[in-house]
C-alpha atoms as one frame of an Amber mdcrd trajectory, in Angstrom:
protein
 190.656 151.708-203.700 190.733 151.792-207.844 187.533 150.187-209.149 187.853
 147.464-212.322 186.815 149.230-215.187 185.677 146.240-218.068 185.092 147.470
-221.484 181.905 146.184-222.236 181.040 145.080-225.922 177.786 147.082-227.247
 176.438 143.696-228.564 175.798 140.066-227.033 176.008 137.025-229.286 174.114
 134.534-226.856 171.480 134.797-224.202 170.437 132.420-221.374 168.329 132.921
-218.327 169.610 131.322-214.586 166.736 131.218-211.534 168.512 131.806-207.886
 167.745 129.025-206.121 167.533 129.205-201.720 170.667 127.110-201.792 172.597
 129.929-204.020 172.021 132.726-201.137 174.245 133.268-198.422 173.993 134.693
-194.933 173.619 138.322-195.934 170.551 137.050-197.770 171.512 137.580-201.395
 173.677 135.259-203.930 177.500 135.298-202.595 180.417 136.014-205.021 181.266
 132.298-205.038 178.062 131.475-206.485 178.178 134.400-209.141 181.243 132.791
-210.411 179.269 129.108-210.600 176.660 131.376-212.559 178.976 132.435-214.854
 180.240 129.126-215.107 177.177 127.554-216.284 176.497 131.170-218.826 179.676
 129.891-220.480 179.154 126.366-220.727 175.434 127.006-222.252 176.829 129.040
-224.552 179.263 126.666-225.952 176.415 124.140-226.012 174.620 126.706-228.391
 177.763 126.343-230.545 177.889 122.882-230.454 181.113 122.565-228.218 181.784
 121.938-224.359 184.906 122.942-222.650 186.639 119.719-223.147 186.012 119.559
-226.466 186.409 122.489-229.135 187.719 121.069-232.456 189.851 118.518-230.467
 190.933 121.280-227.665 189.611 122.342-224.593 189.389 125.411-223.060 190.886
 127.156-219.462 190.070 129.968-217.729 193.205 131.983-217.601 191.609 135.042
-215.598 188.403 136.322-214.210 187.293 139.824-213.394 184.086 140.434-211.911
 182.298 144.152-211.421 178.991 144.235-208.966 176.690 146.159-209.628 173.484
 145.184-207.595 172.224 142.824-205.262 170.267 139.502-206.483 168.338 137.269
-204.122 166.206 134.074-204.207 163.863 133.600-206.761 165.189 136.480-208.824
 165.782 135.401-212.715 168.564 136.503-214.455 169.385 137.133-217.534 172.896
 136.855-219.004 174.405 138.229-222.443 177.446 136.812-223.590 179.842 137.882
-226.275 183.609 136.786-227.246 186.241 138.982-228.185 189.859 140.120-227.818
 190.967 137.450-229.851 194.818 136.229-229.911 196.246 133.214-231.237 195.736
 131.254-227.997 192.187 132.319-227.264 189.390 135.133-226.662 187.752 137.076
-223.852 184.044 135.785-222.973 182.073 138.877-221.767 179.412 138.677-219.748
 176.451 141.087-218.949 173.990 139.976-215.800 170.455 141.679-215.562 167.608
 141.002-213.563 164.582 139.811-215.942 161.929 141.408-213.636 163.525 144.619
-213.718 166.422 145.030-215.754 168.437 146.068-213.023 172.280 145.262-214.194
 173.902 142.753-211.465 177.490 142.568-213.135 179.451 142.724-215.455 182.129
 140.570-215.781 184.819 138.542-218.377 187.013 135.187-218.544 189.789 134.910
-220.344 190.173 131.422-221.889 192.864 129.462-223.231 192.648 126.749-225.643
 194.602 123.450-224.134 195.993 120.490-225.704 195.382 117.842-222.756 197.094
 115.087-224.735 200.904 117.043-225.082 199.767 119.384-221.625 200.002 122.606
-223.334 198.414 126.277-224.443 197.663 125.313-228.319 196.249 127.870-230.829
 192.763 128.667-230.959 191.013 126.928-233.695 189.781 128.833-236.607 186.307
 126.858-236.239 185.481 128.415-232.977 187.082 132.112-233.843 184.161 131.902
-237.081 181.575 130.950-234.980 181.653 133.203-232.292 182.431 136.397-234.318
């Protein structure tokens, strides 16, 4: 079976730090793919924080995740910290890729590497909009 190859970026805009709590591991003893995705999840919305947005609101537009691919690298298990880089790019007129790159603090070991792509969505008319200039200034 082909592997995912995902072109990492060589720099991170945005850095936050997640603990693995007992409830995140599952019965193999380490953190299940479902929960890596509710990491990721909480990466992204952090980093929009940073920015000032959330996903419902980016200069009058939320966001959707259009895809998700996800590359595992290593193991992580309770009480391990770690840290994850994010960085946009591949922008289009309808939105970006969010990159993400998961380490272990204690170590450095890499856990994954992984991307979203988002969307920008007009809720009010229910449909794809254009991404707002704002938000493509910000995050380059």
């Amino acid at each position: 079976m082909a592997r995912i190859d995902i072109p990492m970026p060589q720099t991170y805009a945005f850095t936050t730090e997640l603990d693995i709590r007992i409830q995140d591991i599952n019965v193999a003893n380490h953190v299940g793919h479902d929960t890596f995705i509710s990491l990721l999840h909480e990466a992204r919305v952090r980093f929009l924080h940073h920015l000032g947005y959330t996903e419902a609101d980016i200069e009058g537009c939320a966001i959707l995740v259009s895809d998700l691919a996800v590359v595992y690298k290593a193991q992580a298990r309770h009480r391990d910290r770690l840290r994850c880089e994010i960085a946009a790019a591949e922008f289009n007129k309808y939105g970006c890729d969010i990159f993400y790159r998961m380490t272990r603090a204690q170590d450095d070991t890499l856990i994954l590497e992984a991307k979203t792509g988002i969307v920008f969505f007009n809720y009010h008319e229910n449909k794809v909009t254009r991404m707002p200039r704002e938000f493509a200034k910000a995050v380059s």
